[in-house]
PyMOL Python script that loads the backbone (N, CA, C, O; Angstrom):
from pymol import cmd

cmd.read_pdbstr("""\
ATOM      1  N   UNK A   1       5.957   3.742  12.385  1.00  0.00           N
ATOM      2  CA  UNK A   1       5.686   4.529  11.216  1.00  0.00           C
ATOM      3  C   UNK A   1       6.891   4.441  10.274  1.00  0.00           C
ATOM      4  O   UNK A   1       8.013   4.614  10.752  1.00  0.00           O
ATOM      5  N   UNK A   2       6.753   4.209   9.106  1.00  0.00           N
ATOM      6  CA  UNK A   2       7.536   4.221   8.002  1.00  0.00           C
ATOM      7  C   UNK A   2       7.940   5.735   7.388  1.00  0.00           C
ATOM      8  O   UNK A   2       7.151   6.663   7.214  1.00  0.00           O
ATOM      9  N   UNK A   3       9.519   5.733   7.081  1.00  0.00           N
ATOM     10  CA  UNK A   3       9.651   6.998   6.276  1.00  0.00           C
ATOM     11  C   UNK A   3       9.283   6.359   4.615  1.00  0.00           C
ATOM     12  O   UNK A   3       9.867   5.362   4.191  1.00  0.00           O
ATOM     13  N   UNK A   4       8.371   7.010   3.903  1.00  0.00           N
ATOM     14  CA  UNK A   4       8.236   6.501   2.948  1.00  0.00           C
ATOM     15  C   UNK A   4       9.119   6.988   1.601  1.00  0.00           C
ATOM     16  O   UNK A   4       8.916   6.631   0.441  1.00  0.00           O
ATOM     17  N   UNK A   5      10.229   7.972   2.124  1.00  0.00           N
ATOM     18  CA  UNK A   5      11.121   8.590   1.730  1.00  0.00           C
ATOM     19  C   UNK A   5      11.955   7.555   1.545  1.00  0.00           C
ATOM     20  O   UNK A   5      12.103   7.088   0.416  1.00  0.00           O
ATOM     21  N   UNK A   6      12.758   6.948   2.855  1.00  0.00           N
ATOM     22  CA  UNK A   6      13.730   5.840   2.709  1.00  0.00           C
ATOM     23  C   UNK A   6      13.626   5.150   1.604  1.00  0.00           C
ATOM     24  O   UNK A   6      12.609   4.506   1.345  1.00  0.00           O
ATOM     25  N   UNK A   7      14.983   5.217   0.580  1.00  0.00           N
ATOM     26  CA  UNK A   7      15.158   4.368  -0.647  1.00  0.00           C
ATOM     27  C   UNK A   7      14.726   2.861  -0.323  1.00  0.00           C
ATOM     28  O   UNK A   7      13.935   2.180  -0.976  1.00  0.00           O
ATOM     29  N   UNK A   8      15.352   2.534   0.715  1.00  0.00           N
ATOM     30  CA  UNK A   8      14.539   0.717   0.583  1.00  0.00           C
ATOM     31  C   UNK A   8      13.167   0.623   1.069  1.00  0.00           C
ATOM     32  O   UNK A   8      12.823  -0.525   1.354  1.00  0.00           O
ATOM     33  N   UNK A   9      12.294   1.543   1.237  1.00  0.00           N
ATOM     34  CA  UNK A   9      10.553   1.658   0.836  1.00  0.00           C
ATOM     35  C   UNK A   9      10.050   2.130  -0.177  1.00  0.00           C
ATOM     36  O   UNK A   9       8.912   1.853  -0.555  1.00  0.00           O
ATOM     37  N   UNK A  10      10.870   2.949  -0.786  1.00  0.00           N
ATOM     38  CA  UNK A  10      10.618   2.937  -2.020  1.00  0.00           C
ATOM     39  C   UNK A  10      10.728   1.790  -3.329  1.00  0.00           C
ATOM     40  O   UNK A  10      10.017   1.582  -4.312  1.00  0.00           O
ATOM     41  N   UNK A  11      11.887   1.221  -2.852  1.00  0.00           N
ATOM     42  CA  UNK A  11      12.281   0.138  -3.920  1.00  0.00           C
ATOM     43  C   UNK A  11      10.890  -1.257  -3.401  1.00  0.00           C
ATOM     44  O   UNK A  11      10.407  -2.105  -4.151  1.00  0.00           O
ATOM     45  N   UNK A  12      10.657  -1.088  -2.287  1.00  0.00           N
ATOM     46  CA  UNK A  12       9.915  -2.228  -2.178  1.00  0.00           C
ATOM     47  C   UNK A  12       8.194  -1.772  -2.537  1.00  0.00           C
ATOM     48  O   UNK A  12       7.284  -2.595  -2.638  1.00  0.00           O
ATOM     49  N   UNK A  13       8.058  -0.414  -2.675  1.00  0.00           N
ATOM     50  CA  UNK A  13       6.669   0.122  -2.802  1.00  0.00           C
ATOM     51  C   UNK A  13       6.755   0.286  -4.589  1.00  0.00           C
ATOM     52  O   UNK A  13       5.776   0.084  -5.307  1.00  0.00           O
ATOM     53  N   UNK A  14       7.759   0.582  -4.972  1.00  0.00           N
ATOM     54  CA  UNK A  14       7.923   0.453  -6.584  1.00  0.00           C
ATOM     55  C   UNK A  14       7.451  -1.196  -6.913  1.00  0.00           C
ATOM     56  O   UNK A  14       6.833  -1.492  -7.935  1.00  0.00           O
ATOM     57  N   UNK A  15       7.868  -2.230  -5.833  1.00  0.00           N
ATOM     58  CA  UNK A  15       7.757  -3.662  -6.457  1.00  0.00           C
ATOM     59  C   UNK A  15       6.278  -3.648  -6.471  1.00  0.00           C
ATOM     60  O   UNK A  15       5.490  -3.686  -7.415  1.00  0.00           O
ATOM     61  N   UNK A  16       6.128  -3.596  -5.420  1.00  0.00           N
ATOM     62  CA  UNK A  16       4.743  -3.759  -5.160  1.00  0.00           C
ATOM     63  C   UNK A  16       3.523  -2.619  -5.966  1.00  0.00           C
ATOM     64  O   UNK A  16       2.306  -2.649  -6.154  1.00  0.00           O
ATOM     65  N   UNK A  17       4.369  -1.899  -6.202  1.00  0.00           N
ATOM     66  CA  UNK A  17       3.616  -1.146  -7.225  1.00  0.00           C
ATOM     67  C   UNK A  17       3.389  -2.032  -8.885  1.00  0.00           C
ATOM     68  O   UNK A  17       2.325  -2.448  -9.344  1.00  0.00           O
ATOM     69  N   UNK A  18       4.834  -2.119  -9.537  1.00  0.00           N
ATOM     70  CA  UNK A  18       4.252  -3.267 -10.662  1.00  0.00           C
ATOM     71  C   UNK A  18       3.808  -4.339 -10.181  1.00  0.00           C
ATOM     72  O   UNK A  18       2.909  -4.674 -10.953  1.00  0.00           O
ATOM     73  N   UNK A  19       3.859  -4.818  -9.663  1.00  0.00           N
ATOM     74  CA  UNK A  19       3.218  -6.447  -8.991  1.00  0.00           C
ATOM     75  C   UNK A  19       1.739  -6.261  -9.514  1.00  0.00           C
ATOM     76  O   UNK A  19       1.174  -6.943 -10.368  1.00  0.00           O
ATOM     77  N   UNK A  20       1.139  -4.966  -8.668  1.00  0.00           N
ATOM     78  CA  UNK A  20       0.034  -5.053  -8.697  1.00  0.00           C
ATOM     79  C   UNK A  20      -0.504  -4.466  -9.949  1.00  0.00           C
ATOM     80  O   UNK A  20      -1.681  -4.608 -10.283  1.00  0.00           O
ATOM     81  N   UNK A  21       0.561  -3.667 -10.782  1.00  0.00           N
ATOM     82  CA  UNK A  21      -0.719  -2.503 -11.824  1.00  0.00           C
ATOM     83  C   UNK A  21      -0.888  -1.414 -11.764  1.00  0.00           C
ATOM     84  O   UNK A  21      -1.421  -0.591 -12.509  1.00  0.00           O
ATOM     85  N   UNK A  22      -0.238  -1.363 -10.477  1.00  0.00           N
ATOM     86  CA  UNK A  22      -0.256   0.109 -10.118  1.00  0.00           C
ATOM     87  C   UNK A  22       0.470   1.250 -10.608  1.00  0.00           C
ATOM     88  O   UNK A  22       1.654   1.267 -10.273  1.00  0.00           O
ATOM     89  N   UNK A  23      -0.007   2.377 -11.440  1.00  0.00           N
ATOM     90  CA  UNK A  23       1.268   3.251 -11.701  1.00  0.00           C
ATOM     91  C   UNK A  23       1.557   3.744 -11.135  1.00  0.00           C
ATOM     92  O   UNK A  23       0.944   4.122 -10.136  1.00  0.00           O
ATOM     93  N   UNK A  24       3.114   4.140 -11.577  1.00  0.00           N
ATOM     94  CA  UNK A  24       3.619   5.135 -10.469  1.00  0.00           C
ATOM     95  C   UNK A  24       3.434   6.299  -9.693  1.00  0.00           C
ATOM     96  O   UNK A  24       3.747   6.615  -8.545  1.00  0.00           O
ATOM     97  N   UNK A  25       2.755   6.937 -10.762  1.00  0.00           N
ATOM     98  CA  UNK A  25       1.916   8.156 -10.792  1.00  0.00           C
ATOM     99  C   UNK A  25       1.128   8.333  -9.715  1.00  0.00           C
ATOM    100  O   UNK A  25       0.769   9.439  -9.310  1.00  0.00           O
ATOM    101  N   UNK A  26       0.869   7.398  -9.278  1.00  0.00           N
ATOM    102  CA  UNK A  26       0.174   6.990  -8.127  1.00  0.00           C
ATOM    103  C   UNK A  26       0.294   6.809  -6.833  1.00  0.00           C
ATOM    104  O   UNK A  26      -0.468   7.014  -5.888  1.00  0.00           O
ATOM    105  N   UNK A  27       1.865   6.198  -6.969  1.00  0.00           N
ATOM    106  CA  UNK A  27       2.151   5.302  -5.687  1.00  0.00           C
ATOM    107  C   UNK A  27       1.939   6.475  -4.382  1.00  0.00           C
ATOM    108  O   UNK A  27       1.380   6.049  -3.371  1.00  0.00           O
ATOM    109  N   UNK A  28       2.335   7.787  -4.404  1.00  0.00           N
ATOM    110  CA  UNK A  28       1.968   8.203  -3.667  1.00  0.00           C
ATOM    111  C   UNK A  28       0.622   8.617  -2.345  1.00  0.00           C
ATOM    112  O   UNK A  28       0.600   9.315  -1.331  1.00  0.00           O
ATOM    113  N   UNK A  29      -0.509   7.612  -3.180  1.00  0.00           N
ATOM    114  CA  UNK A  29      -1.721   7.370  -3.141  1.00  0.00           C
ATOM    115  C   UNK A  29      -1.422   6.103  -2.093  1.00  0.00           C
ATOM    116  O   UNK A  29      -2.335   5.978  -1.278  1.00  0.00           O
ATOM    117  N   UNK A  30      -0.713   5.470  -1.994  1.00  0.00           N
ATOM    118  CA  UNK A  30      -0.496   4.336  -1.006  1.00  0.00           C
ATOM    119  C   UNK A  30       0.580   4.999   0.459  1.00  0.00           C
ATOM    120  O   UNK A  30       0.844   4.385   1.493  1.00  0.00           O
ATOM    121  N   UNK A  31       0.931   6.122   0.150  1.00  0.00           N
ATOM    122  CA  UNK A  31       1.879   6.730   1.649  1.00  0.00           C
ATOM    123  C   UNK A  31       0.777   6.853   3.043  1.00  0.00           C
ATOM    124  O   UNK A  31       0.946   6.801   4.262  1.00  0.00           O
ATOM    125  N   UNK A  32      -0.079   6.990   2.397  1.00  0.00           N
ATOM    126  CA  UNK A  32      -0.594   7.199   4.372  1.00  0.00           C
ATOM    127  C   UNK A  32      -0.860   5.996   4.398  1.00  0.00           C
ATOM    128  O   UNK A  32      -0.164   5.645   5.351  1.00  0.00           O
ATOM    129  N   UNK A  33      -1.451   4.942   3.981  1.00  0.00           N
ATOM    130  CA  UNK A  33      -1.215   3.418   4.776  1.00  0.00           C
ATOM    131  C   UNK A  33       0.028   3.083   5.067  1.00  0.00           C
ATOM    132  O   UNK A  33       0.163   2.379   6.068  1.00  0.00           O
ATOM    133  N   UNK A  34       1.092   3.421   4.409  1.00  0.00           N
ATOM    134  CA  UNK A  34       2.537   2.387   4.923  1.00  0.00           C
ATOM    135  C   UNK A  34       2.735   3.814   6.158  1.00  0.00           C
ATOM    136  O   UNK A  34       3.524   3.472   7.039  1.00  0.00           O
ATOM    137  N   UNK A  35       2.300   4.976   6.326  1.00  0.00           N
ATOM    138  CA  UNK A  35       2.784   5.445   7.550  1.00  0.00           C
ATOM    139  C   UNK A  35       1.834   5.319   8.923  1.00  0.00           C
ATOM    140  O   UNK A  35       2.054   5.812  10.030  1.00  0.00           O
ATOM    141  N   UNK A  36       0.610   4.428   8.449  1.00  0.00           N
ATOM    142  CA  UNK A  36      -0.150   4.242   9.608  1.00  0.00           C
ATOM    143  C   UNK A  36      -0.545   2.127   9.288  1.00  0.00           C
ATOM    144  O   UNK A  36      -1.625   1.586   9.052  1.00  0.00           O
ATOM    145  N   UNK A  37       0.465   1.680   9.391  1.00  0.00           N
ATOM    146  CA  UNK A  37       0.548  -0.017   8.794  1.00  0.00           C
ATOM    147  C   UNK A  37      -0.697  -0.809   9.904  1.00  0.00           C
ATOM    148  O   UNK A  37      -1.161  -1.920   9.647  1.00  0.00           O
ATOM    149  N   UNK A  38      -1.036  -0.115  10.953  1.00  0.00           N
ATOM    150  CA  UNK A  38      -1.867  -0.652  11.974  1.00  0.00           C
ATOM    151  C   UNK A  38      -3.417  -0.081  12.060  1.00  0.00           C
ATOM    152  O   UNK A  38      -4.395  -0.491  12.685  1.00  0.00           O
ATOM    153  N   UNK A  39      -3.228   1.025  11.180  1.00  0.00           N
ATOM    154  CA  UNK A  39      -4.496   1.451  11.217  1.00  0.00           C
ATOM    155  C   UNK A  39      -6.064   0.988  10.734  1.00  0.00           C
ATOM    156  O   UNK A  39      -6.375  -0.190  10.558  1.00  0.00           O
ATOM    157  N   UNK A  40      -6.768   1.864  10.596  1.00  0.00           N
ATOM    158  CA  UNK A  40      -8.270   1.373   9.547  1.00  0.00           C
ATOM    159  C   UNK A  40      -7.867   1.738   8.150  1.00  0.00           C
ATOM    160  O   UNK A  40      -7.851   2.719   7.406  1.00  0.00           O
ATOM    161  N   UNK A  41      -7.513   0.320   8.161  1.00  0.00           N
ATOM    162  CA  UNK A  41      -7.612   0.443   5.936  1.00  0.00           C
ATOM    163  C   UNK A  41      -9.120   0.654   5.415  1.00  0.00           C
ATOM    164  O   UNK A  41     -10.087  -0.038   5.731  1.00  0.00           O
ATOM    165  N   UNK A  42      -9.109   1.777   4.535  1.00  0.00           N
ATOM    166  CA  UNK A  42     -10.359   1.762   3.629  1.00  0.00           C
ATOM    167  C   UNK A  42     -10.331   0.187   2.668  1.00  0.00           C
ATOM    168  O   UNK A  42      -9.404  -0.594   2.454  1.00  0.00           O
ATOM    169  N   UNK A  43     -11.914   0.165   2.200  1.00  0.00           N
ATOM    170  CA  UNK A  43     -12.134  -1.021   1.561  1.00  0.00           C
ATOM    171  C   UNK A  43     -12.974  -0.428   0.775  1.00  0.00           C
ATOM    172  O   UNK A  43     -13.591   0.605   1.032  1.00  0.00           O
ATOM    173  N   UNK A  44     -13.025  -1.104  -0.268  1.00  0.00           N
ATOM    174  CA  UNK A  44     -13.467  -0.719  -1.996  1.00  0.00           C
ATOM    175  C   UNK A  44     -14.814  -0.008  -1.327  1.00  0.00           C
ATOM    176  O   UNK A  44     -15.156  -0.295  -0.180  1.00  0.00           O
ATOM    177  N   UNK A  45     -15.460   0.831  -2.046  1.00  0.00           N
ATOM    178  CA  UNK A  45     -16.805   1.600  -1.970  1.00  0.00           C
ATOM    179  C   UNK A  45     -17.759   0.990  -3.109  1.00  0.00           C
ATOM    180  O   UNK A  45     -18.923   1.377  -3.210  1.00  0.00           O
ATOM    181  N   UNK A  46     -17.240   0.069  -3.916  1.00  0.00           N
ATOM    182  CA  UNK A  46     -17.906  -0.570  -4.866  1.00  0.00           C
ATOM    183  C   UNK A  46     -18.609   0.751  -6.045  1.00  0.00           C
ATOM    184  O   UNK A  46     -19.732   0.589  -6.521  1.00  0.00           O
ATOM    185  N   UNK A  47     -17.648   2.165  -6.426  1.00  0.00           N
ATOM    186  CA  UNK A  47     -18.116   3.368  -6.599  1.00  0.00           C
ATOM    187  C   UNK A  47     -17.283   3.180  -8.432  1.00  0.00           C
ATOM    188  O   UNK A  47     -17.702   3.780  -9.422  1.00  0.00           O
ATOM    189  N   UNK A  48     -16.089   2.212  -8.426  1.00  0.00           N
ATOM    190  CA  UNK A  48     -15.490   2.394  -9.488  1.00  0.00           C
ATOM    191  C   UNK A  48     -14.564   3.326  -9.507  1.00  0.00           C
ATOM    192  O   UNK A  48     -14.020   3.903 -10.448  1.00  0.00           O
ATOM    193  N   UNK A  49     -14.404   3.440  -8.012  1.00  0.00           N
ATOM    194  CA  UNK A  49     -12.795   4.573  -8.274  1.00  0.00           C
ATOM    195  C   UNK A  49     -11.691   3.805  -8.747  1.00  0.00           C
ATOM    196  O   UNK A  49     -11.475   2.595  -8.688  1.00  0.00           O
ATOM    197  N   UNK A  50     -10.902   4.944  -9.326  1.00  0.00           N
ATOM    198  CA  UNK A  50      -9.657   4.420  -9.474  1.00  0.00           C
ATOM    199  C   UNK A  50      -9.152   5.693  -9.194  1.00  0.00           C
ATOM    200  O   UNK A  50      -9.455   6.847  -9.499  1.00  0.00           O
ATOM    201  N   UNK A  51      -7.736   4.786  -8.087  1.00  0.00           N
ATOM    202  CA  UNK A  51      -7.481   3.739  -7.622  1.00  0.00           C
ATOM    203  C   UNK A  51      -8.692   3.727  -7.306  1.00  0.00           C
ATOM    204  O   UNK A  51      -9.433   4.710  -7.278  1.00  0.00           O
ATOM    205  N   UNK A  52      -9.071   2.223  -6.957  1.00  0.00           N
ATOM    206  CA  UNK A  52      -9.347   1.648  -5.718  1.00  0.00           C
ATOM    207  C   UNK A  52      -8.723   1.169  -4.695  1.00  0.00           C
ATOM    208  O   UNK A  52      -7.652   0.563  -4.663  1.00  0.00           O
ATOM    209  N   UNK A  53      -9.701   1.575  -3.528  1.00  0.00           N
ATOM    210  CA  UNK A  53      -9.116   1.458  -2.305  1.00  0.00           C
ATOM    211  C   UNK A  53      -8.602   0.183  -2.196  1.00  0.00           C
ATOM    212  O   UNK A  53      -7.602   0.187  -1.479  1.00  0.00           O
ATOM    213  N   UNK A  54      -8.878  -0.861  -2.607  1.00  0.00           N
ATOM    214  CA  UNK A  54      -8.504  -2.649  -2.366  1.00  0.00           C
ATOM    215  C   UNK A  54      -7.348  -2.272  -2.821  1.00  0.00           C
ATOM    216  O   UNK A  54      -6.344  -2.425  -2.126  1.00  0.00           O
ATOM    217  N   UNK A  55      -7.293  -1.783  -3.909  1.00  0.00           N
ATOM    218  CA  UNK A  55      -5.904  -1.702  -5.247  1.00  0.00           C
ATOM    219  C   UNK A  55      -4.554  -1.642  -4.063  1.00  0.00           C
ATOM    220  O   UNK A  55      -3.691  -2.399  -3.619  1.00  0.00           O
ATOM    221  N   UNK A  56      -4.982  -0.326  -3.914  1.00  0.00           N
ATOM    222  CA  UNK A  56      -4.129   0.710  -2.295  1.00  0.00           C
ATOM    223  C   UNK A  56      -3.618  -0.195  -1.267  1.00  0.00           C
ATOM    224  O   UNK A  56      -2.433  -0.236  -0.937  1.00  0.00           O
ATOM    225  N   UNK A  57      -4.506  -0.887  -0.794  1.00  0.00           N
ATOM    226  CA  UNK A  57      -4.561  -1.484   0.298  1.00  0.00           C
ATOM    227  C   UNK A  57      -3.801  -2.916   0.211  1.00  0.00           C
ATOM    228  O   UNK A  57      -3.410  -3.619   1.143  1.00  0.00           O
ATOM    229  N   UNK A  58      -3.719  -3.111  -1.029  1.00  0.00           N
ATOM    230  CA  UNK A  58      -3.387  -4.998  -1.277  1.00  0.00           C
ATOM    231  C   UNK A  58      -1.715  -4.502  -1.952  1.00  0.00           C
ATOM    232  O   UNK A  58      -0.802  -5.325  -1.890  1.00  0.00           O
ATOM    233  N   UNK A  59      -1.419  -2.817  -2.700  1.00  0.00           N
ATOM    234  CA  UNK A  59      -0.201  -2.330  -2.391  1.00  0.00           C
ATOM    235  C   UNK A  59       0.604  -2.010  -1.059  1.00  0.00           C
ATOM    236  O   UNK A  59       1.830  -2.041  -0.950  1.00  0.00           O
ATOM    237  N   UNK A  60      -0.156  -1.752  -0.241  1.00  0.00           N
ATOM    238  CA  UNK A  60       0.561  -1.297   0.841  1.00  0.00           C
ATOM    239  C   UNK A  60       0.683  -2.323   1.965  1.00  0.00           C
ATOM    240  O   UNK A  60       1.265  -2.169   3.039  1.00  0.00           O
ATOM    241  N   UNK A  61      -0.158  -3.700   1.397  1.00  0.00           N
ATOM    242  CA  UNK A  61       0.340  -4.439   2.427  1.00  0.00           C
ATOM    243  C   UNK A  61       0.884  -5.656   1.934  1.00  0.00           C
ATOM    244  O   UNK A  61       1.063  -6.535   2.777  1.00  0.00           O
ATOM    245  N   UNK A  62       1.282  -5.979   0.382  1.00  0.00           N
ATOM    246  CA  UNK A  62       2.509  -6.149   0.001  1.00  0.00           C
ATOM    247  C   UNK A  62       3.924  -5.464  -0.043  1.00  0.00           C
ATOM    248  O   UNK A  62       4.920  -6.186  -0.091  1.00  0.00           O
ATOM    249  N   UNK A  63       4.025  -4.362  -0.031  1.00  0.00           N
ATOM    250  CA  UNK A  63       5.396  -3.519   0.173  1.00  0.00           C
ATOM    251  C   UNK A  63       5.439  -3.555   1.805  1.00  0.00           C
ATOM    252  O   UNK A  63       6.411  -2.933   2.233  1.00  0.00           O
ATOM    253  N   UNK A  64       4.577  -4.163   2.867  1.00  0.00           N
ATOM    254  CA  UNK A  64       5.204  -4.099   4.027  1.00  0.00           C
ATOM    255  C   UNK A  64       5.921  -5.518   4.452  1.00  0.00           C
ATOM    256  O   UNK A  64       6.839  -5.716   5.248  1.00  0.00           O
ATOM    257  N   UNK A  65       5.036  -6.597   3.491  1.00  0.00           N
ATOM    258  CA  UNK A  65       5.772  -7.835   3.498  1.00  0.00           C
ATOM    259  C   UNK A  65       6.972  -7.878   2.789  1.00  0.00           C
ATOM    260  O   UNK A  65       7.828  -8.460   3.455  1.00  0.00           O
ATOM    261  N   UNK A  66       7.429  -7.447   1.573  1.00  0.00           N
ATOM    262  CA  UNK A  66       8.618  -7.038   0.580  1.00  0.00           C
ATOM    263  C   UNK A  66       9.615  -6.485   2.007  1.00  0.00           C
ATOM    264  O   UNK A  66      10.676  -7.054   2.264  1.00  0.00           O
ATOM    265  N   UNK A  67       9.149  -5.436   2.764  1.00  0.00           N
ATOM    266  CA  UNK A  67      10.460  -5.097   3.812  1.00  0.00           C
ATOM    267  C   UNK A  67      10.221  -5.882   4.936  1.00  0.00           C
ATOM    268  O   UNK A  67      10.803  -5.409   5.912  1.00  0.00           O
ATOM    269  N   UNK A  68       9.521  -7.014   5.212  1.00  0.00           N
ATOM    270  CA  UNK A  68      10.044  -8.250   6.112  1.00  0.00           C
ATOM    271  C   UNK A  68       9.149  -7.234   7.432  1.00  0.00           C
ATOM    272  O   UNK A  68       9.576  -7.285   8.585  1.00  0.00           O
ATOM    273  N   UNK A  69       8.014  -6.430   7.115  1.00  0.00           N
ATOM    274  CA  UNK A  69       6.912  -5.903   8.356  1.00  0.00           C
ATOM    275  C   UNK A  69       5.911  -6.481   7.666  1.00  0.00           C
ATOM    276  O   UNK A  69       5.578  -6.008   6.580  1.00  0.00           O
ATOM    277  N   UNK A  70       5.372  -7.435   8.122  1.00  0.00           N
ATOM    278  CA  UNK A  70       4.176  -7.165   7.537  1.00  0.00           C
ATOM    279  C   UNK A  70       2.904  -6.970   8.756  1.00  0.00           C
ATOM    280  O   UNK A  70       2.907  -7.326   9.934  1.00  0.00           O
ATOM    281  N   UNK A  71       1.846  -6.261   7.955  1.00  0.00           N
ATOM    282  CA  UNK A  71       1.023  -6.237   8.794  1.00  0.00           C
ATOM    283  C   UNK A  71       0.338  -7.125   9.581  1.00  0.00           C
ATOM    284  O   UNK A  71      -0.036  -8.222   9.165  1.00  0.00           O
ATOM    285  N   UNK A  72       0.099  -6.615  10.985  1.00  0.00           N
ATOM    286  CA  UNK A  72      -0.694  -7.642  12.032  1.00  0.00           C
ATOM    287  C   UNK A  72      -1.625  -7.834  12.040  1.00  0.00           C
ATOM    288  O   UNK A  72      -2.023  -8.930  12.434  1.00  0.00           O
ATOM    289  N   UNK A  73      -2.423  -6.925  11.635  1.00  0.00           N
ATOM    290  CA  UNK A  73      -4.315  -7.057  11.653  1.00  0.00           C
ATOM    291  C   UNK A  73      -4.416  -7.348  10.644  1.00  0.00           C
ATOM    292  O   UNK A  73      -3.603  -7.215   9.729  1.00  0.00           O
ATOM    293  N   UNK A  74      -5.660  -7.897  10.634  1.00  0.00           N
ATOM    294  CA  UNK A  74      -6.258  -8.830   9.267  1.00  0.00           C
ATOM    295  C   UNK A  74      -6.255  -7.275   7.905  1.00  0.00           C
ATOM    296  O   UNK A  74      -6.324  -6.047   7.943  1.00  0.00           O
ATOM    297  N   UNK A  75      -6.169  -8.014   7.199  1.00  0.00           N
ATOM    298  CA  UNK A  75      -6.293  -7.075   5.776  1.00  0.00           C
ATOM    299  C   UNK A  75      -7.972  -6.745   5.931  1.00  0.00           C
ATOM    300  O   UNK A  75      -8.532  -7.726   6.420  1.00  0.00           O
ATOM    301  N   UNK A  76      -8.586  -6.014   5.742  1.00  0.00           N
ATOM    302  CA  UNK A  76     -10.362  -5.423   5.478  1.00  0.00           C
ATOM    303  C   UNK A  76     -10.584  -6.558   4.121  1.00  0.00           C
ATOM    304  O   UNK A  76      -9.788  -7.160   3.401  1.00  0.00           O
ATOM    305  N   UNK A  77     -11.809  -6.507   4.183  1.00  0.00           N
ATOM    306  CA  UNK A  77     -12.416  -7.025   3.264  1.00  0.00           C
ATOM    307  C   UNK A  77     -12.249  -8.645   3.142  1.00  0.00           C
ATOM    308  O   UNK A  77     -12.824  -9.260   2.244  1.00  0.00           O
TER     309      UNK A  77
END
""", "prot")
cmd.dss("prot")
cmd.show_as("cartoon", "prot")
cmd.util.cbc("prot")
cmd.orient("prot")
């Protein structure tokens, strides 16, 4: 489990936050995937949320590659 507190997850969840589009405003919307990196990622509902869950999900598992974890199980979708 990740502290998503720790400054160097933040700096790498900020990258991965512009990378993707994501505002900041937001990023907090990506903390329970980087504290459960093995778990069941949600996948888009095709509903037009925003975020979307892909959005979330393709953030949080670039900021785990940015800190040199990346995830083991296949990405959803």
């Amino acid at each position: 489990m990740l502290d998503v507190k720790d400054p160097i997850v933040q700096a790498a969840l900020r990258t991965a936050c512009e990378e993707a589009g994501l505002p900041d405003s937001l990023r907090g919307c990506v903390y329970p995937l980087l504290r459960e990196p093995e778990g069941d990622w949600p996948t888009c509902c095709g509903g037009g949320c925003l975020p979307c869950s892909s959005t979330l999900v393709d953030v949080a598992a670039r900021t785990l590659v940015l800190l040199g974890t990346p995830r083991r199980s296949p990405i959803p979708g």
